[in-house]
C-alpha positions, 0 to 999 in steps of 0.5 A, spaced: 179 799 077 176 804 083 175 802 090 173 804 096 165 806 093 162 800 091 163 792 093 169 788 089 167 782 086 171 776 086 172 777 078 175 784 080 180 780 084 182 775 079 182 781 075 188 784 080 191 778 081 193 775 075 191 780 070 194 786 073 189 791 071 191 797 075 187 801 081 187 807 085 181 810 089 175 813 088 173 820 090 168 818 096 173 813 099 179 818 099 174 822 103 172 816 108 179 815 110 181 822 111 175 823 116 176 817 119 184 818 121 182 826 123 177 822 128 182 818 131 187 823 131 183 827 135 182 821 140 189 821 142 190 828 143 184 829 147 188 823 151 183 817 150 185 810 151 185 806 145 187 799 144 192 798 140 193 806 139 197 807 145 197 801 150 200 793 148 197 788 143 194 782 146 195 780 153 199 786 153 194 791 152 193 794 160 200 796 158 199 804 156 204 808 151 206 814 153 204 818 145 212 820 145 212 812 143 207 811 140 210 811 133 215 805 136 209 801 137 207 800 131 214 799 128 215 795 134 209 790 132 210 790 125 218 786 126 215 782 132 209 779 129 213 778 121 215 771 123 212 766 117 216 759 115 215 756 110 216 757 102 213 765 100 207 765 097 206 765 089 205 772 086 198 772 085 196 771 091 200 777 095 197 782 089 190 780 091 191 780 099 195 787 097 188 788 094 183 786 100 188 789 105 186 796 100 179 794 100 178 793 107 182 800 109 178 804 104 172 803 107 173 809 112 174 805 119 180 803 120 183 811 122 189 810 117 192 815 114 192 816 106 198 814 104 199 808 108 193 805 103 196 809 097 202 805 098 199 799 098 196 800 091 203 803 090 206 796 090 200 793 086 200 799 080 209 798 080 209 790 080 212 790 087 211 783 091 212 782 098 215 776 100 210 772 104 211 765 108 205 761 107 206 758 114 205 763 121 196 764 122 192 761 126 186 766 123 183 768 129 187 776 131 187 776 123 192 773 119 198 776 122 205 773 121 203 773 114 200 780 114 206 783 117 211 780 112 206 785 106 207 791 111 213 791 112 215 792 104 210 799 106 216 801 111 223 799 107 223 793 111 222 785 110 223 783 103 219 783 096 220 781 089 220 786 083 220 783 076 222 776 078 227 779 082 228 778 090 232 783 094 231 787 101 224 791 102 227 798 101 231 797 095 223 795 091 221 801 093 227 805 090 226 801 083 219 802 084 220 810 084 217 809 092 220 811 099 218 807 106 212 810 109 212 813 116 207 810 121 202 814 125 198 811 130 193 804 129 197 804 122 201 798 125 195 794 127 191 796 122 195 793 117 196 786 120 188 785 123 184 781 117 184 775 114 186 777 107 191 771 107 185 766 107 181 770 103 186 772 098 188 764 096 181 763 098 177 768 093 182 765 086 181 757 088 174 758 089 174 761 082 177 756 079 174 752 083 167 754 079 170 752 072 173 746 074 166 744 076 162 747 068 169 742 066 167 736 070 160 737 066 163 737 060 169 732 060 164 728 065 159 728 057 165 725 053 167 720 058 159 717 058 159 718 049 166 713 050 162 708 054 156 709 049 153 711 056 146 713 056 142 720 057 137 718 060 139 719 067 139 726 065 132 726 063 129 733 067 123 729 070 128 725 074 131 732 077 124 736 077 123 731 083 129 732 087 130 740 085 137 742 088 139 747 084 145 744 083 143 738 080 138 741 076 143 745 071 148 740 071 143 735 068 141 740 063 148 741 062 149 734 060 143 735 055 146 740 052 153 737 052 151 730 049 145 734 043 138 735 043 139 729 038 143 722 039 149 723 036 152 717 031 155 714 037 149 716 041 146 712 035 150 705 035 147 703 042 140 704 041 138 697 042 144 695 046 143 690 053 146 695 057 141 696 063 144 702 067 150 705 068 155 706 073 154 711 078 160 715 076 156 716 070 149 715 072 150 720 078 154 725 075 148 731 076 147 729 083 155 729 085 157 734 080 151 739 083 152 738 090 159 740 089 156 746 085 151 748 090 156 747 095 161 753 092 155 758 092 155 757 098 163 759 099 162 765 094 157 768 098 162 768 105 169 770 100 165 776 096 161 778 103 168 778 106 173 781 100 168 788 102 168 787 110 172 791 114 176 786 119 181 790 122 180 792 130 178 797 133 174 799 128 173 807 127 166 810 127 167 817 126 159 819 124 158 816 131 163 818 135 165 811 136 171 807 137 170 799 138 173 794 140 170 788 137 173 782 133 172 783 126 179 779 124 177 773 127 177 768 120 171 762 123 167 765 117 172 764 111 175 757 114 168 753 115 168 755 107 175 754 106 174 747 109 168 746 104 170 748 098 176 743 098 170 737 100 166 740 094 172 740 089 175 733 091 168 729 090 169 733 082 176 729 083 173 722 087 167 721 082 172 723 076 178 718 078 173 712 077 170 715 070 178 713 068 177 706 072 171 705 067 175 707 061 180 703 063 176 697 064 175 693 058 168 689 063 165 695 063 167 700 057 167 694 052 173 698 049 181 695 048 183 694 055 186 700 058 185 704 051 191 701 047 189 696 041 196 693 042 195 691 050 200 687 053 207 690 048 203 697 050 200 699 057 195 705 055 193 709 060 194 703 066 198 707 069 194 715 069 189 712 073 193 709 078 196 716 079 189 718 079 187 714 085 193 716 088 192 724 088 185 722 090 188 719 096 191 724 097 186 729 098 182 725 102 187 727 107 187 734 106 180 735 106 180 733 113 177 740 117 181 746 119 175 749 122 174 744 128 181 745 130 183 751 136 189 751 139 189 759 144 194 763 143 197 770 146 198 767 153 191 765 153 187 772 150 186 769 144 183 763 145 179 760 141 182 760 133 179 758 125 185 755 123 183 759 116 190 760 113 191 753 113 185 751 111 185 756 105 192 752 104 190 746 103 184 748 100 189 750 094 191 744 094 185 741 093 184 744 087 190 743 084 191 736 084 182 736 082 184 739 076 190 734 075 185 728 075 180 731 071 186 733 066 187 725 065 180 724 065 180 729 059 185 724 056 183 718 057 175 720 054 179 723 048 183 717 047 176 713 048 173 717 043 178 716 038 177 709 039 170 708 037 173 712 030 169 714 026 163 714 029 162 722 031 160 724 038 155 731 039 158 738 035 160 741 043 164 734 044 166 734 038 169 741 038 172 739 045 175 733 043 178 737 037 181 742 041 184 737 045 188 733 039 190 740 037 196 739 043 196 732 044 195 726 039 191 719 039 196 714 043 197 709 038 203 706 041 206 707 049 209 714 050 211 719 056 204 722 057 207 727 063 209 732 059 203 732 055 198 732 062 202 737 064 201 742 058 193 741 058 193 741 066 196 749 065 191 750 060 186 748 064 189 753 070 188 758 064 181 758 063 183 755 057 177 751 055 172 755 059 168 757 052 167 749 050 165 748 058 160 754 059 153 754 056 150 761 056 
């Protein structure tokens, strides 16, 4: 993959990230960099005063650095601003922010030199991971602490993983057949001026996020062909009257998923006195599309910022121009952080009460809880309570980031996005959705098997057989943990995406 001369999507991250296809620079951006480094270059000799070049950082910035120590400054900035706490960082993770921080650096604006967005790449080609403690950004003046620790490797400093190893900074780039880059001036501040932190985890989750959200259609299908639901509700005059987008293809979907003709169970409760359903089931493309509707929204702010330059200032070599602007504030990507979790928890609040209805003998009409021997076995009693449990929990974490603001830098940074811990909790979000709907998955399949033998619909069908190909009908009481377990990294995985996509 070549970067530097055409936009990166969020596929391309996921590509780097966690598939680890390799990158290097495209001809056009090579040249961009060397231009934009000669303009700064030419800045500090002719004696100009350059933010962040040659005077302080922050409050400190009407301090001016004489040239012989400009190189120390940014030494100097990267070992005080590496102090994250907390656990390090998944690998995935620091490979898309060594990717975004590249990307960013490509672009031609930052004055950087060539090596240093060589090396960058370097780490990621050579399987190089930084370690990057999670805490530490407010997102406002970029994700510094976090970018710092990632800079530091660059150096021979810090401390980074190479094969599932963990030693100093200078000895993964030994094993990796690198030496420590020397910085120049601005290449300090333009290594941790960004917001790649909360983009980076943004970009993955968000992904994930979106095939969550096709598995929710899908689950959600099998789940109402469990209850002998009705398709009614998904009749496509009802959502032409109310045409969200989001809510038109869910309902579509759940068409396509249920068939164009009624399946045998669809058959079996033709005549049935059931009027309605629940509006778990019944509302499935209102609050399945809302959430769908609402990541659009986040994809559109993660793929503008994944290609945007955030570092400051920023060079401008065609207009002879350098700016101090505020590119690295992190509002942008905080509000949408803040807004996939709210989207992906809903796909996990109306599942948690899919299961309630399975479980709930008034309601599906099946054996209370799922088991036919109720009362010597308790079922699935227990996988809805831990469900609600989880979607309690993401009650809390959806609680917004972006409002909040604490000033920082002795009052110079006032105003803070709060994005990194957005992103944080964003995650989280997700992966415990994912974790509801694997029990929703479950607890529908067990609901299938139980209306044996009738057949759902071929796509479900297909599903249902995928699912029991891992893990058995549950005629008697079992542990059930290690089972969710292994379809919950299935669906990490992507693994059912081809019976959830439609095309």
């Amino acid at each position: 993959m070549k970067i530097g001369a055409k936009p990166l999507s969020l596929e391309d991250v996921r590509a780097v990230a966690l598939e680890g296809t390799r990158v290097e620079l495209a001809p056009a951006a090579v040249a961009k960099i060397k231009k934009s480094h000669r303009f700064l270059l030419d800045q500090v000799e002719e004696g100009k005063t350059l933010y962040g070049v040659n005077t302080g950082f922050g409050l400190l910035s009407n301090v001016r650095i004489p040239n012989e120590d400009i190189e120390v400054l940014q030494y100097n900035l990267l070992r005080s601003h590496a102090v994250g706490m907390g656990p390090n960082l998944q690998d995935s993770y620091v490979r898309a922010m060594l990717l975004l921080r590249a990307q960013a650096l490509a672009q031609g604006h930052s004055g950087v030199s060539l090596p240093v967005v060589q090396q960058i790449l370097s780490l990621l080609n050579r399987g190089v991971c930084p370690l990057i403690p999670e805490q530490g950004s407010v997102g406002a003046s970029g994700d510094l602490a976090p970018l710092a620790h990632l800079a530091l490797v660059l150096i021979g400093e810090g401390r980074a993983r190479v094969k599932g190893k963990e030693m100093t900074g200078g000895q993964a780039l030994k094993v990796a057949g690198l030496k420590p880059i020397r910085l120049g001036p601005k290449e300090g501040l333009a290594l941790i001026n960004g917001t790649q932190f909360m983009t980076a985890i943004g970009s993955l989750k968000l992904l994930e996020a979106e095939h969550l959200c096709d598995l929710a259609d899908l689950i959600g299908a099998m789940t109402l062909e469990a209850m002998k639901g009705t398709a009614v509700a998904f009749d496509p005059l009802i959502h032409k009257v109310r045409p969200h987008g989001g809510q038109i293809l869910s309902a579509k979907r759940m068409m396509q998923f249920l068939g164009s003709t009624r399946s045998e169970i669809g058959k079996s409760h033709v005549n049935c006195s059931r009027v309605q359903d629940p509006y778990s089931l019944r509302c499935i493309p209102q609050v399945h599309g809302a959430s769908r509707d609402t990541l659009k929204f986040v994809r559109q702010v993660l793929e503008t910022e994944i290609n945007s330059v955030t570092d400051n200032p920023l060079v401008f070599p065609d207009s002879g121009k350098i700016l101090s602007g505020g590119n690295f504030h992190g509002q942008y990507v905080a509000i949408a952080m803040d807004a996939l979790a709210i989207a992906v928890a809903e796909l996990a609040s109306i599942s948690e009460q899919r299961i309630e209805k399975l479980v709930n003998p008034a309601i599906s009409e099946l054996p209370a809880f799922l088991t036919e021997q109720g009362g010597l076995n308790s079922g699935f009693m227990i996988v809805q309570v831990a469900a609600a449990s989880i979607v309690s929990e993401n009650k809390t974490l959806c609680h917004p980031a972006s409002v909040d603001s604490i000033p920082t830098s002795a009052d110079k940074e006032d105003h803070v996005s709060m994005g990194a811990w957005g992103a944080r909790k964003a995650a989280r979000v997700v992966e415990n959705s994912r974790r509801v709907l694997v029990m929703e998955m479950l607890a529908a399949a067990q609901g299938i098997d139980l209306l044996r033998p009738l057949r759902s619909s071929n796509r479900i069908e297909k599903f249902h057989l995928e699912i029991r190909k891992k893990v058995p009908r549950m005629d008697v009481d079992r542990s059930l943990h290690a089972e969710l377990q292994l379809l919950e990294k299935m669906v990490e995985s992507f693994h059912f995406a081809e019976f959830s996509t439609i095309n």
